[in-house]
MDAnalysis code that builds the backbone (N, CA, C; Angstrom):
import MDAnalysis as mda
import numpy as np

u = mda.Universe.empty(516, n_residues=172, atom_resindex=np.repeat(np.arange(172), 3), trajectory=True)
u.add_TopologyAttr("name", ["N", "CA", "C"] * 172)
u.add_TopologyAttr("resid", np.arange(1, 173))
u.add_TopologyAttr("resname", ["UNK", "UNK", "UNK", "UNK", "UNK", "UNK", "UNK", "UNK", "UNK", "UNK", "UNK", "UNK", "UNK", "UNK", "UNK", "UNK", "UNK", "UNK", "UNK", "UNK", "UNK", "UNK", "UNK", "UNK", "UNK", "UNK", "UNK", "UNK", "UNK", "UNK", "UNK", "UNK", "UNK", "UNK", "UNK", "UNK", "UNK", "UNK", "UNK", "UNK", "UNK", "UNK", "UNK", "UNK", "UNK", "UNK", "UNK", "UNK", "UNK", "UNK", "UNK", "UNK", "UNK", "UNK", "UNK", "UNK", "UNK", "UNK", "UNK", "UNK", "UNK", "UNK", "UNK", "UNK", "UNK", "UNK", "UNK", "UNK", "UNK", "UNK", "UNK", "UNK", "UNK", "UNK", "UNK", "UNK", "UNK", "UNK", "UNK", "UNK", "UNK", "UNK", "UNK", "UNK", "UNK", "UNK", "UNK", "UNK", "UNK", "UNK", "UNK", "UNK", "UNK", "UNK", "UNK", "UNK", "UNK", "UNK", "UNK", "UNK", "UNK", "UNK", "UNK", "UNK", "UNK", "UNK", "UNK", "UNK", "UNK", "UNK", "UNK", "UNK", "UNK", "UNK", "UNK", "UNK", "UNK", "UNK", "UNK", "UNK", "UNK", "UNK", "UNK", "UNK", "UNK", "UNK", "UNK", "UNK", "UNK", "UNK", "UNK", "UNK", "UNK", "UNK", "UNK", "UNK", "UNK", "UNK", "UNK", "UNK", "UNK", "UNK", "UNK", "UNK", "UNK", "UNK", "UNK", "UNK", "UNK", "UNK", "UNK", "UNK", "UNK", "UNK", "UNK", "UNK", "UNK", "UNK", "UNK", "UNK", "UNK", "UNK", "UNK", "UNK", "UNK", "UNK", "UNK", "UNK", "UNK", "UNK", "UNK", "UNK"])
u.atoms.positions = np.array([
    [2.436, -9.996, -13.972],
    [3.350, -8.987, -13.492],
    [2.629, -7.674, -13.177],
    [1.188, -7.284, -13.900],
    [0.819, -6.280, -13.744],
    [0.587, -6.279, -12.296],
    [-0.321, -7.134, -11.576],
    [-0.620, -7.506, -10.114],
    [0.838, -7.010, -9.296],
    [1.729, -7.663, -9.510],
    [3.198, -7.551, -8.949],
    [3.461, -6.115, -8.940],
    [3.225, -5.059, -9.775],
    [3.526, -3.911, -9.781],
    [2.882, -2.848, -9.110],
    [1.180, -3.722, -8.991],
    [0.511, -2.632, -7.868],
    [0.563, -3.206, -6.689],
    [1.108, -4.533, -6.441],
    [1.361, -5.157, -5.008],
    [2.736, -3.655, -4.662],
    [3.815, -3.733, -5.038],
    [4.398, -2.813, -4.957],
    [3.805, -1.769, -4.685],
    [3.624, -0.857, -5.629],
    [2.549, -0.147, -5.680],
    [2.183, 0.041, -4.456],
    [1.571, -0.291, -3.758],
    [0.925, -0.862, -1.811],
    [1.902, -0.257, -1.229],
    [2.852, -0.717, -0.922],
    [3.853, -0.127, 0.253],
    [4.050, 1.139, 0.513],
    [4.103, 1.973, -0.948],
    [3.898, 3.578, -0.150],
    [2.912, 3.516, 0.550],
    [1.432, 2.877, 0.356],
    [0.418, 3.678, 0.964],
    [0.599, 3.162, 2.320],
    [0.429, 2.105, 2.792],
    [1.116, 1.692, 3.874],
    [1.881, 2.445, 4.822],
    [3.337, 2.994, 4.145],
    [4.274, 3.552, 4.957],
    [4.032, 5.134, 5.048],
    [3.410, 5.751, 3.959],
    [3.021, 6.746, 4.098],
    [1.968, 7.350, 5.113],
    [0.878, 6.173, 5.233],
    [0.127, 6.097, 6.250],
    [0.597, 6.616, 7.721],
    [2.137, 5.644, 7.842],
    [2.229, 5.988, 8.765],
    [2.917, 7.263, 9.262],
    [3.644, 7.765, 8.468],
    [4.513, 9.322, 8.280],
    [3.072, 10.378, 8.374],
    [2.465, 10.202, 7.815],
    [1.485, 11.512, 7.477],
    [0.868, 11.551, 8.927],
    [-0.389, 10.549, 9.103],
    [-0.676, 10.429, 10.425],
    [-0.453, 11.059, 11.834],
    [1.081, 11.157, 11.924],
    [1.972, 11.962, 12.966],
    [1.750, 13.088, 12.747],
    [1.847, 14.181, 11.861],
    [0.989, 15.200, 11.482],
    [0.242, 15.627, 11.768],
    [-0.658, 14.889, 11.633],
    [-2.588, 14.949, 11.769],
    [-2.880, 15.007, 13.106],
    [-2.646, 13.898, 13.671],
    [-3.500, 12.856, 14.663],
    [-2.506, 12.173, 15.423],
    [-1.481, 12.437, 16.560],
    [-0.827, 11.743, 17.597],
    [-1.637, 10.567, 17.544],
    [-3.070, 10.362, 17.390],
    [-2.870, 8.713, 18.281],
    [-3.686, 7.652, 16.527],
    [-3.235, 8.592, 15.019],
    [-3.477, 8.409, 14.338],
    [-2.261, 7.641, 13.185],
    [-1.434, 6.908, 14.241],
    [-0.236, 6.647, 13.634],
    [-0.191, 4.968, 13.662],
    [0.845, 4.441, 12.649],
    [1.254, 2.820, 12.364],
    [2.224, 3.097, 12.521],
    [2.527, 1.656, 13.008],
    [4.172, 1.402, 13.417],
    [4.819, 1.347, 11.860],
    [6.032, 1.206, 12.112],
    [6.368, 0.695, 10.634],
    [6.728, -0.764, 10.980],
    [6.838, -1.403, 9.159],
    [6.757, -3.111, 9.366],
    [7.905, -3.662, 10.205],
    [8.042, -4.342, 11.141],
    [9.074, -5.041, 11.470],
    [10.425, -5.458, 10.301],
    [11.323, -5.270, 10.995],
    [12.571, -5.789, 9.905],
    [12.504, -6.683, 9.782],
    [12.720, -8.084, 8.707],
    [12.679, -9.702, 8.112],
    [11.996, -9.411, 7.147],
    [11.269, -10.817, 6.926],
    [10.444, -11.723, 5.823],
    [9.129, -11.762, 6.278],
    [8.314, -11.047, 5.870],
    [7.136, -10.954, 5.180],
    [6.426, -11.680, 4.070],
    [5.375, -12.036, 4.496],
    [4.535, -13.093, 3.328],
    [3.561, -12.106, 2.960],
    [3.275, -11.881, 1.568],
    [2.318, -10.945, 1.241],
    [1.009, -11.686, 0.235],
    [-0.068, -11.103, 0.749],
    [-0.882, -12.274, 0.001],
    [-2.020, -10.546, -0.610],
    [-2.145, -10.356, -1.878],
    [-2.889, -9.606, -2.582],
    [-3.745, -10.033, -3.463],
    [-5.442, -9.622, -3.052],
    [-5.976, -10.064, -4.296],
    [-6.410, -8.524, -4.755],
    [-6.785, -8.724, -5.963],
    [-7.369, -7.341, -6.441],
    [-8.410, -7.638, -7.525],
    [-9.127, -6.884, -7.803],
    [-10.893, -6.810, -8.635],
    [-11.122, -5.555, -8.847],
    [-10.873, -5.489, -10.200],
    [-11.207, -4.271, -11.333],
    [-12.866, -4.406, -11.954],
    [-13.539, -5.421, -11.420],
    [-15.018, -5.585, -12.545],
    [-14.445, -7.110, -12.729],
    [-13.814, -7.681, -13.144],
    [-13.645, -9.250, -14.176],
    [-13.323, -10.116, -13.298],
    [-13.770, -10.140, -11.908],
    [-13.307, -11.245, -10.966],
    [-11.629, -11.055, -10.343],
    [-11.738, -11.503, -9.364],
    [-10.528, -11.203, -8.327],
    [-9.130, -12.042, -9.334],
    [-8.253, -10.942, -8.747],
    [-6.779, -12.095, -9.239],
    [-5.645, -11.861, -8.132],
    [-5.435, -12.941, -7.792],
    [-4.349, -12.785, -6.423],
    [-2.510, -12.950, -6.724],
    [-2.003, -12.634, -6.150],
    [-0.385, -12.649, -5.996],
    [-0.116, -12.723, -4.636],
    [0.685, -14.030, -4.519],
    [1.203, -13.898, -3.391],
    [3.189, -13.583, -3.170],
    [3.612, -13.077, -2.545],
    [5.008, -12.925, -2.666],
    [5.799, -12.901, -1.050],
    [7.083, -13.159, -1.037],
    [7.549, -12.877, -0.016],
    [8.336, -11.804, -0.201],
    [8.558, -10.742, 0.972],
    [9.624, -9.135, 1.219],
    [10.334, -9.619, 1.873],
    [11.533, -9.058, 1.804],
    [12.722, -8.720, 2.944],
    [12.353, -7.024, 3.358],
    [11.713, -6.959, 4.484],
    [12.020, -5.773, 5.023],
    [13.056, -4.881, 6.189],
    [13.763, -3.905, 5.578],
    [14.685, -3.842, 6.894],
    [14.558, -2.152, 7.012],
    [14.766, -1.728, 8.017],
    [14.355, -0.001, 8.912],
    [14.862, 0.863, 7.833],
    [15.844, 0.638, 7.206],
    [16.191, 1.724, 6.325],
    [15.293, 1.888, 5.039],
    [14.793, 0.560, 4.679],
    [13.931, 0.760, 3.622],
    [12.447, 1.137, 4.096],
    [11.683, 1.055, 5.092],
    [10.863, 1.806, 5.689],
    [11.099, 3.293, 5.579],
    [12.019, 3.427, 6.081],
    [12.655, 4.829, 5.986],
    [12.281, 5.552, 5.191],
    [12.690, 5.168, 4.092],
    [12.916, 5.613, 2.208],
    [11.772, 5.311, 1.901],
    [10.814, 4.337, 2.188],
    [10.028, 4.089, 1.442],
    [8.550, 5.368, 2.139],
    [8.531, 5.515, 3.530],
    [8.111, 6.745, 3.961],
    [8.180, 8.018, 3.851],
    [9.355, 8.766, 3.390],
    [10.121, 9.651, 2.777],
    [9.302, 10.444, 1.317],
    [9.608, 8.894, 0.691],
    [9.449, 9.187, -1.115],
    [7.991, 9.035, -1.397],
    [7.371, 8.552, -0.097],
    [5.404, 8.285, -0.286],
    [4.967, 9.568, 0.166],
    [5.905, 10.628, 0.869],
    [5.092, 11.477, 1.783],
    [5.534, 12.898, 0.159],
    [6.331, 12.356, -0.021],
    [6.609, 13.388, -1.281],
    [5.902, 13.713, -2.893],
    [5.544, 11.911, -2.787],
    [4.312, 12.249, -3.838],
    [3.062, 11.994, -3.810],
    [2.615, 12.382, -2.153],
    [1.260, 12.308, -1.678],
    [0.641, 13.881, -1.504],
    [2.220, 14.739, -1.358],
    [2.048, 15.937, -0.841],
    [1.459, 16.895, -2.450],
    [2.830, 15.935, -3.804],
    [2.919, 16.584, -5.040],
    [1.326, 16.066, -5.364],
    [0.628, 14.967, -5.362],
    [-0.891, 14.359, -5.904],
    [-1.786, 14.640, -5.453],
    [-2.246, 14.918, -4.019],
    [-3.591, 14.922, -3.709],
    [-3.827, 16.233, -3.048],
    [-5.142, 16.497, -3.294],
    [-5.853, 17.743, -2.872],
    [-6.399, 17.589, -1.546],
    [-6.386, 16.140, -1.149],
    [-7.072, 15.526, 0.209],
    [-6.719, 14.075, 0.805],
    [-6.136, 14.046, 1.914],
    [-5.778, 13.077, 2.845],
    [-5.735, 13.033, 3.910],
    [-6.807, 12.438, 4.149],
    [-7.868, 12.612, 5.623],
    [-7.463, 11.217, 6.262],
    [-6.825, 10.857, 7.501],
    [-6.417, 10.037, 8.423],
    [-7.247, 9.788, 9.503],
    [-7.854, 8.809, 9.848],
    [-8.548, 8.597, 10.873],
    [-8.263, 7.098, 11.913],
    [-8.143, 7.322, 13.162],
    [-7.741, 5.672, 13.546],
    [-8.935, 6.168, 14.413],
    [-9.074, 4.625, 14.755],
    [-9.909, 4.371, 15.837],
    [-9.847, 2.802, 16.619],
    [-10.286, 2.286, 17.425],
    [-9.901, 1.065, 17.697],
    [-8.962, -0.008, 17.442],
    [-7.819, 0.440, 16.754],
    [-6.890, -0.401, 16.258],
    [-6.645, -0.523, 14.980],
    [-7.773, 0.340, 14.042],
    [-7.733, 0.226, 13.010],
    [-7.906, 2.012, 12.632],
    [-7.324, 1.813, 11.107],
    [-7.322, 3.384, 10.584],
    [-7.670, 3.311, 9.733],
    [-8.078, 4.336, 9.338],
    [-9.155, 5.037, 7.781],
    [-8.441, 5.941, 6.975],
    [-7.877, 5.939, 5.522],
    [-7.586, 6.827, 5.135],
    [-8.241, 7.399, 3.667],
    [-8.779, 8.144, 3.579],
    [-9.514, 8.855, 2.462],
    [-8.738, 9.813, 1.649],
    [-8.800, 9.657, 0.782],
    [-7.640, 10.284, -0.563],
    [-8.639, 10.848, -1.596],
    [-7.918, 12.039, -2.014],
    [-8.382, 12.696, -3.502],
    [-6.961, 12.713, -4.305],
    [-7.064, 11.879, -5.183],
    [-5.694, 12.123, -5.460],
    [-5.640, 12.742, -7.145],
    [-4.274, 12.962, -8.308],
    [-4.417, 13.155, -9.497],
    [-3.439, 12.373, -9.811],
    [-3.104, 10.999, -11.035],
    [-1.929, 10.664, -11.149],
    [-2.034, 10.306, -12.358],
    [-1.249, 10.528, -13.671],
    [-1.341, 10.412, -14.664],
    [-2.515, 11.061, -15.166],
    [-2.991, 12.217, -15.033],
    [-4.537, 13.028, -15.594],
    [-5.486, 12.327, -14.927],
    [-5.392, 10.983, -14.543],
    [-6.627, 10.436, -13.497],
    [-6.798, 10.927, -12.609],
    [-8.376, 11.172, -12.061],
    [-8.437, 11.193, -10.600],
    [-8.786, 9.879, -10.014],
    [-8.057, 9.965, -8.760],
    [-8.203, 8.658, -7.987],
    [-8.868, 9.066, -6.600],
    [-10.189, 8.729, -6.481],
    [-10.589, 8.661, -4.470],
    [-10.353, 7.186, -4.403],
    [-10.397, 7.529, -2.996],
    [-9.705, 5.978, -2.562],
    [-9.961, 5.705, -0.693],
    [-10.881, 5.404, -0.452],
    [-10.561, 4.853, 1.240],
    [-10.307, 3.610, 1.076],
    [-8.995, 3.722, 2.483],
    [-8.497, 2.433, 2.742],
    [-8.494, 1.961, 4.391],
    [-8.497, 0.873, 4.836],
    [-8.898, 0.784, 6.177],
    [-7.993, -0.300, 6.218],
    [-6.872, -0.216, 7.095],
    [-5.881, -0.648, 7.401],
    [-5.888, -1.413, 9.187],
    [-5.772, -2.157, 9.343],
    [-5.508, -2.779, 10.728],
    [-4.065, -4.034, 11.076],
    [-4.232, -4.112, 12.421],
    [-3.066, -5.307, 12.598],
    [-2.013, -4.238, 13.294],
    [-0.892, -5.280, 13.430],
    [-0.103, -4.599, 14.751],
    [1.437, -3.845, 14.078],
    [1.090, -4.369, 12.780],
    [2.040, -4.306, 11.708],
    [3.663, -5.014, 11.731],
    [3.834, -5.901, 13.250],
    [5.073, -5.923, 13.865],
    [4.793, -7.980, 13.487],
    [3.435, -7.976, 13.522],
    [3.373, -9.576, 13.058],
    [2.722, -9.813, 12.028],
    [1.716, -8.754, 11.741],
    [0.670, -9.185, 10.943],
    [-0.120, -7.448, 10.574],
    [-1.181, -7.857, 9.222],
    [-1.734, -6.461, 9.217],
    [-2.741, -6.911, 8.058],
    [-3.282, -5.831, 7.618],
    [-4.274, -6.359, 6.390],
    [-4.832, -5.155, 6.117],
    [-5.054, -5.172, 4.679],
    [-5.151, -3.515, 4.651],
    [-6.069, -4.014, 3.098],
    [-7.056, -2.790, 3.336],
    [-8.365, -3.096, 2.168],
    [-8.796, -1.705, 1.269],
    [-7.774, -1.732, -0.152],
    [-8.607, -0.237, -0.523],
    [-9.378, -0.222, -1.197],
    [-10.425, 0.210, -1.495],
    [-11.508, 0.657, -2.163],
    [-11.956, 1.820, -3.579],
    [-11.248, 2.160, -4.650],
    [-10.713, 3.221, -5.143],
    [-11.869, 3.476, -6.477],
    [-11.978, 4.213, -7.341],
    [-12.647, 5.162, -8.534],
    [-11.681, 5.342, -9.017],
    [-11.337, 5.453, -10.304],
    [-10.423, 6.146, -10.773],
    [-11.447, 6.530, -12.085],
    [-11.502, 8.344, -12.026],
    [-11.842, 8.932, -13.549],
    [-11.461, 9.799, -14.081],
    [-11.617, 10.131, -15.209],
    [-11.407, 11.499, -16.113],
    [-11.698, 12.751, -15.188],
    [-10.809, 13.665, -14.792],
    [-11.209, 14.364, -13.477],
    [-12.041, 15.339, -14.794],
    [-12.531, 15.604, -16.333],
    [-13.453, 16.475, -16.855],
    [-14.619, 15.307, -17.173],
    [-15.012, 14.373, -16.641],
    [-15.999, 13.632, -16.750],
    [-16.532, 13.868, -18.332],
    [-15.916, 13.126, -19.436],
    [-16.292, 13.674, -20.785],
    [-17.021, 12.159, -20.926],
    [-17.993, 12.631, -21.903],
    [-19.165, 11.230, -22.081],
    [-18.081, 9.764, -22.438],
    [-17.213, 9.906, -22.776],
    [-16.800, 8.661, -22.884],
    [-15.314, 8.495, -22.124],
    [-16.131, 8.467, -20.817],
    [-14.512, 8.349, -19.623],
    [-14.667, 7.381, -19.181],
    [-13.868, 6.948, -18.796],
    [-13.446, 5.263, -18.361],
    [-13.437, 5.649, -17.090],
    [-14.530, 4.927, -16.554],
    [-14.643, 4.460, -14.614],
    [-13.903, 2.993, -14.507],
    [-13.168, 3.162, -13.809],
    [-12.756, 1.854, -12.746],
    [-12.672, 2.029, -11.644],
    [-13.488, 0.912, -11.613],
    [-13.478, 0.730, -9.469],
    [-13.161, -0.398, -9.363],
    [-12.042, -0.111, -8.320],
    [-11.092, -1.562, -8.006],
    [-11.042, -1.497, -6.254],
    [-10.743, -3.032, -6.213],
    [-10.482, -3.544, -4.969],
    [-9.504, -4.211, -4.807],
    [-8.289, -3.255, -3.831],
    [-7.400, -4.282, -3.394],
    [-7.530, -4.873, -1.735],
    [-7.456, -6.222, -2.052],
    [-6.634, -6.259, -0.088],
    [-5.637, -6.927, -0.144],
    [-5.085, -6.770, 1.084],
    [-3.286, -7.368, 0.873],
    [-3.733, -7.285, 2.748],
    [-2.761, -8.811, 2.372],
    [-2.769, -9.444, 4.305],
    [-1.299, -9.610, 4.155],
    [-0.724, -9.339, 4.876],
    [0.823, -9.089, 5.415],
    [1.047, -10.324, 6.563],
    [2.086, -11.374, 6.748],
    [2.464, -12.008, 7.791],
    [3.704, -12.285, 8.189],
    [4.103, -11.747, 9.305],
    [5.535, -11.726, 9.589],
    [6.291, -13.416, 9.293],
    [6.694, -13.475, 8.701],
    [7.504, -14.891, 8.681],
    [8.804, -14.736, 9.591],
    [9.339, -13.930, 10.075],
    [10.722, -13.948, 10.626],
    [11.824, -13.337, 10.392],
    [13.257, -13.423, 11.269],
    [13.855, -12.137, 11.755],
    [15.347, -12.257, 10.219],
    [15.212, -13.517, 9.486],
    [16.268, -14.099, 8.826],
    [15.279, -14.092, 7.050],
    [15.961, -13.284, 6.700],
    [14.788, -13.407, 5.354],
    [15.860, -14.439, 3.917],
    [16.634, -14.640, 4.890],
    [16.928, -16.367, 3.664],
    [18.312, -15.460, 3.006],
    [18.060, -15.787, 1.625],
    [19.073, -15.289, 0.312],
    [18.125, -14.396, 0.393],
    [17.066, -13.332, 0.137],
    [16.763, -12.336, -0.263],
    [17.205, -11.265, 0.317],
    [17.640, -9.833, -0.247],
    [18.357, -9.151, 0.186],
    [17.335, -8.169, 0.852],
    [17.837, -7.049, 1.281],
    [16.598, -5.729, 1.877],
    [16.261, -5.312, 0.936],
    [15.011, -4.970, 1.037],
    [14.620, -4.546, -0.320],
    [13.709, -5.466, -1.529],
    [14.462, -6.704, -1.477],
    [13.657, -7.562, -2.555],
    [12.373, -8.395, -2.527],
    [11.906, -8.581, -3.326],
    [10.783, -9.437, -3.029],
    [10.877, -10.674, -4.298],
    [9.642, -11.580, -3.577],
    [10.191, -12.725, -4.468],
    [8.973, -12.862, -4.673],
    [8.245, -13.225, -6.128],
    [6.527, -13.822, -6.584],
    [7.158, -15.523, -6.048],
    [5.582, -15.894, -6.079],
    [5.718, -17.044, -6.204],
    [5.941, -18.401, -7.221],
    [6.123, -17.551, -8.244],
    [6.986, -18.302, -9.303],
    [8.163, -17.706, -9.222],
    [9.166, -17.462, -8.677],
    [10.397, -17.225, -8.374],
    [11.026, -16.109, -8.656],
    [10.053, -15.314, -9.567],
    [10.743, -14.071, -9.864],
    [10.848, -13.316, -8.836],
    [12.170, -12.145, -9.056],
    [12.392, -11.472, -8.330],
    [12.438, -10.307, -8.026],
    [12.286, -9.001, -7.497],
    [12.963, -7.581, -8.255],
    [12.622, -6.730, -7.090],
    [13.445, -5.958, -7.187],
    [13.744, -4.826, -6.057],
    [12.798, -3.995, -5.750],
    [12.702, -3.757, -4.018],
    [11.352, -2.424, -4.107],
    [12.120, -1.459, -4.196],
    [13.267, -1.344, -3.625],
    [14.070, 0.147, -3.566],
    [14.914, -0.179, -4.216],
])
């Protein structure tokens, strides 16, 4: 479940990506995800070898919405730096962030059309922002590949997602 919570976790940066961007950089912007069913495939690596989750979303415009909204609000309250860069189809985003007394840097390099498909790779530090001799470094790796499955997302409602052992639970 921990995996499940930073798969979550993901979607602000994602949607925030694309809110902030407009800001910055006119030609530094993502679409937001298409409305349906989404297949989400995440692995992530803290140091102890990769561990993956895969899940399916129901995504629909209003929860984009909200979920862009409430990312741009505690990107604005966390970080000292969020630097946006696209280029060829793909974008760069570099973060200084503070969350829970941690500091977090973080580039992430995001691509795909986001309307079928996308894949997005972050790279992050997280430390004691007073570097005291006995601070805990972690450097983690997530990537998460996104694939549109379609316009009918079944029994799952907007909003929900499903692991692949059947559990279920709400992003919004």
């Amino acid at each position: 479940m921990r995996l499940t919570a930073l798969l979550l976790a993901l979607l602000p940066v994602i949607a925030f990506s694309a809110s902030s961007a407009s800001s910055d950089d006119a030609q530094a912007t993502l679409p937001e995800r298409k409305a349906g069913l989404w297949e989400l495939k995440t692995v992530m690596d803290e140091g102890n070898g990769p561990r993956d989750q895969s899940m399916k979303l129901c995504v629909d415009g209003q929860m984009e919405k909200n979920t862009v909204s409430a990312s741009v609000l505690e990107h604005k309250a966390n970080c000292t730096s969020y630097d946006i860069k696209s280029a060829g189809g793909a974008t760069e985003v570099n973060s200084d962030c503070l969350y829970n007394g941690r500091k977090v840097m973080s580039t992430t390099n995001m691509s795909g059309d986001f309307k079928s498909a996308f894949e997005i790779k972050i790279q992050s530090t997280t430390t004691d922002p007073e570097q005291k001799a006995q601070s805990v470094v972690v450097k983690r790796t997530i990537t998460q590949v996104g694939k549109y499955v379609g316009e009918s997302c079944g029994d799952l409602k907007a909003g929900e997602a499903e692991a692949s052992d059947g559990t279920r639970m709400l992003v919004q």
